[in-house]
N, C-alpha and C positions, 0 to 999 in steps of 0.2 A: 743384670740386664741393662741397667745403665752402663756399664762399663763397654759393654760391647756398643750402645748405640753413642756415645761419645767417639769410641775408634771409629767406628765408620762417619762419622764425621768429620772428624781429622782427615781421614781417608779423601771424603770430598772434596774438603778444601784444597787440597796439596793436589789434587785432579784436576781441580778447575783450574789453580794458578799453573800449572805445568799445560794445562790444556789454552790459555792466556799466550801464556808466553810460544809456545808452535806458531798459533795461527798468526802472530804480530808479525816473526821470523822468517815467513814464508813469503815467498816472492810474489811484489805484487804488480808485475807487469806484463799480465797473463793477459793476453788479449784474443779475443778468438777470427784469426784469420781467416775470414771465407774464399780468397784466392785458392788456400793451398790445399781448400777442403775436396776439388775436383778429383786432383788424384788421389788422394790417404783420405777416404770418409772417415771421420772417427779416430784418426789415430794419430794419436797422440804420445811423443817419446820424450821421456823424462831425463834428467840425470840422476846421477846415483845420491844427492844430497836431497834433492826434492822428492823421491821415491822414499827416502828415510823419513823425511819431514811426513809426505801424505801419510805410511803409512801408520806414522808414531800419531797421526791425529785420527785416523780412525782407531786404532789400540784406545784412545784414550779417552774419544766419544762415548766409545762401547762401554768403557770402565768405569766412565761416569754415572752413564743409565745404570748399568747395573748395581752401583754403588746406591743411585737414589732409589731403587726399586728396592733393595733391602731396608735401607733406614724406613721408607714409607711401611715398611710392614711391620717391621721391628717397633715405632711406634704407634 
C-alpha cells in the first residue's frame, strides 16, 4: 500500500511542475476588449498553440484533482 501511495505522489509532483510550467508559457496579453464585444458576444478565436496550451491545462487540472482525490483516500 505504500508503494502505490508513494507512486501517486510522484504522479503529483511531476502534475504540478508540468501543470507550473503551462500556465507560466501561456500568453499573457489577454485583454478583454469591450469594443469588439458588440458584434462577436463571447467569441473568442484562438490559435492553434494556445488551444494546445488551454487545453493541455485543463487535461492537467483534471489529473491533478483526481491524482489528489486518490492519495486523500489511499491515505
Amino acid at each position: 500500500m505504500s508503494d502505490l501511495v508513494s507512486i501517486f505522489t510522484i504522479t503529483q509532483v511531476v502534475i504540478s511542475i508540468l501543470l507550473i510550467i503551462i500556465v507560466l508559457i501561456q500568453n499573457k496579453n489577454v485583454t478583454l476588449n469591450l469594443s469588439s464585444m458588440w458584434w462577436g458576444m463571447w467569441e473568442v478565436t484562438r490559435r492553434w498553440r494556445e488551444k494546445v496550451l488551454h487545453n493541455t491545462t485543463i487535461v492537467l487540472w483534471t489529473l491533478f484533482i483526481l491524482n489528489a482525490l486518490v492519495l486523500f483516500i489511499l491515505r
